[in-house]
C-alpha positions in Angstrom: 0.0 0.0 0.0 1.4 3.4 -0.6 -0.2 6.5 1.4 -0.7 10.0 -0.2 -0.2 12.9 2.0 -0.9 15.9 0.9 0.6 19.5 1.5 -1.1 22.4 4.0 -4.6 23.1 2.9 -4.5 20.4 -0.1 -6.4 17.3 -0.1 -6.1 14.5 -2.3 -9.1 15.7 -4.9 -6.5 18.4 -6.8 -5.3 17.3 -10.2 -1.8 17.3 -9.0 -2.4 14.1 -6.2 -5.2 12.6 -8.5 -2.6 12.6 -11.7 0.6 10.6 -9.1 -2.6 8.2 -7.7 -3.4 7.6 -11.2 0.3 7.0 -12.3 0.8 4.4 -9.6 -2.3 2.6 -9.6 -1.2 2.3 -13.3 1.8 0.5 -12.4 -0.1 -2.2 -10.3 0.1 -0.4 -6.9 -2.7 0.5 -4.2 -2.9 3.5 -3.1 -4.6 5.3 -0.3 -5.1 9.0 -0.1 -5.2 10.6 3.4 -6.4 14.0 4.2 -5.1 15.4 7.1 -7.6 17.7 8.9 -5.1 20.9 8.8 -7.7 22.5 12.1 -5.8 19.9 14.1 -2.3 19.7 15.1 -0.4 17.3 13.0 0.4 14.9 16.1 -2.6 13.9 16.4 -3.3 12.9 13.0 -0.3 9.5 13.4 -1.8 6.6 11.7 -1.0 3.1 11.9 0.7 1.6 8.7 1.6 -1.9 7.7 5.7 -2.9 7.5 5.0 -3.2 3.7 3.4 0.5 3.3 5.1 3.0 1.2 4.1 6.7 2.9 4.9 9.7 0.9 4.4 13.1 1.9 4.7 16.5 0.3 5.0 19.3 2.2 3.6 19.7 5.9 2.6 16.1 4.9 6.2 15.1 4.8 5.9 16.5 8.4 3.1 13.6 9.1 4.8 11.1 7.1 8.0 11.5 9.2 5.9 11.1 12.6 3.8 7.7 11.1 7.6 6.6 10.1 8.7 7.0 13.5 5.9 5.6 14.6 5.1 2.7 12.7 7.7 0.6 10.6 7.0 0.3 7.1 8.9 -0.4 3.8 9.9 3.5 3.4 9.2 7.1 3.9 9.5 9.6 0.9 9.7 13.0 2.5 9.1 15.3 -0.8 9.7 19.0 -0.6 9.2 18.5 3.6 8.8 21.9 5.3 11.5 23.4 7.0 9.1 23.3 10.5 12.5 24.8 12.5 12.6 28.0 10.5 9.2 29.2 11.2 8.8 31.6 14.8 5.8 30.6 16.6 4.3 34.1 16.1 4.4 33.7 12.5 2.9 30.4 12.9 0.0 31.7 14.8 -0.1 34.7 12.6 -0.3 31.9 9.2 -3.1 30.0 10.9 -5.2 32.5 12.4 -6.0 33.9 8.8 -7.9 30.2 8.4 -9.0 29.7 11.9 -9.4 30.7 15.9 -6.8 32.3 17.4 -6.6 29.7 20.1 -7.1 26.7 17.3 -4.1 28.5 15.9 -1.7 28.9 19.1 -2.4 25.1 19.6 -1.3 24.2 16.5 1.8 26.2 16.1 2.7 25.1 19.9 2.4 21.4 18.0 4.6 22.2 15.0 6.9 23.7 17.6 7.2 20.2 19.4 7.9 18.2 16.7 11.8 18.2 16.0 12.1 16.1 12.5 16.1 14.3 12.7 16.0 12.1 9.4 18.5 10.3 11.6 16.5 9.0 14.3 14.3 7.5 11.3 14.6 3.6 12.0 13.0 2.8 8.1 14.2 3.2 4.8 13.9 7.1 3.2 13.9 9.4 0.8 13.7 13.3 0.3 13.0 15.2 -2.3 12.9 18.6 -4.0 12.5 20.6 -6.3 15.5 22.4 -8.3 14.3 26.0 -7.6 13.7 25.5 -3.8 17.6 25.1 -3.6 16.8 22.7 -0.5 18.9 19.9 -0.3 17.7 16.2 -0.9 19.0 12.6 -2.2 16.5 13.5 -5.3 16.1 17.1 -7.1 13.2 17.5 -9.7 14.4 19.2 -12.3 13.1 22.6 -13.2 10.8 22.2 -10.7 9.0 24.6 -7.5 7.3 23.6 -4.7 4.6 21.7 -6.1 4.2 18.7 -7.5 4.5 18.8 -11.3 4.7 15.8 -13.9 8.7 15.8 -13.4 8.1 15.6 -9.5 5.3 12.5 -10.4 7.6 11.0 -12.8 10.7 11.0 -10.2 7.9 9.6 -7.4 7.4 6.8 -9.5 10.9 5.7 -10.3 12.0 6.4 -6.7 9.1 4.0 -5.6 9.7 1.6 -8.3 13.8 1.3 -7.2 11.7 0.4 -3.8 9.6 -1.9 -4.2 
């Protein structure tokens, strides 16, 4: 199984996640999209995955694809364009989120992003990053020509890093 994990206030239903579901199911694999509820803090929002799961994540949901891989062993993590969590102050945080929510729904959740510390190197499974060439980020796979979003490069790179995988 892999699981889809989209980025902050994206859900599975844009063109962008339904175009990398279609590609993989294409090549024979099952695939689960998961939605996390972005009015909750990400902690929360851990779910259990089999030792055979693939979890990719783009974005914030690399965030929650690092905590289920740290959580739960599976086959491997892909971590694709994951947000630098550390570089945001918590008043900018709160200041992001209470444009989209409560001011105390918005504290909460930037005291949560706050708390989580991501340290590839404590991962106990199997991972990958990626990014794209203009975010000048550094990762073991850099889309070409690309933002931060997932393009067709970013879906065709996906698919080969899964298929070395699997």
């Amino acid at each position: 199984m892999i699981y889809i994990i989209p980025g902050l206030g994206e859900d599975c239903r844009l063109l962008r996640y339904r175009k990398l579901t279609a590609t993989l199911r294409s090549k024979g694999y099952k695939v689960k999209c998961c939605n996390p509820n972005w009015y909750k803090p990400l902690s929360q929002q851990v779910f259990h995955v089999g030792t055979n799961s693939i979890v990719f994540g783009f974005s914030f949901g690399a965030i929650l694809a690092y905590l289920i891989a740290k959580k739960y062993p599976c086959k491997m993590v892909i971590l694709a364009s994951i947000s630098p969590i550390h570089t945001f102050s918590f008043d900018d945080l709160v200041k992001d989120y209470h444009r989209h929510m409560s001011k105390a729904l918005a504290v909460q959740i930037a005291r949560d992003i706050k708390n989580i510390s991501v340290s590839l190197m404590s991962l106990n499974v199997p991972y990958i990053t990626m990014a794209g060439e203009y975010e000048r980020s550094p990762a073991n796979i850099i889309v070409p020509k690309t933002n931060h979003r997932i393009t067709n490069r970013y879906i065709e790179r996906i698919d080969l890093a899964i298929s070395g995988h699997v």
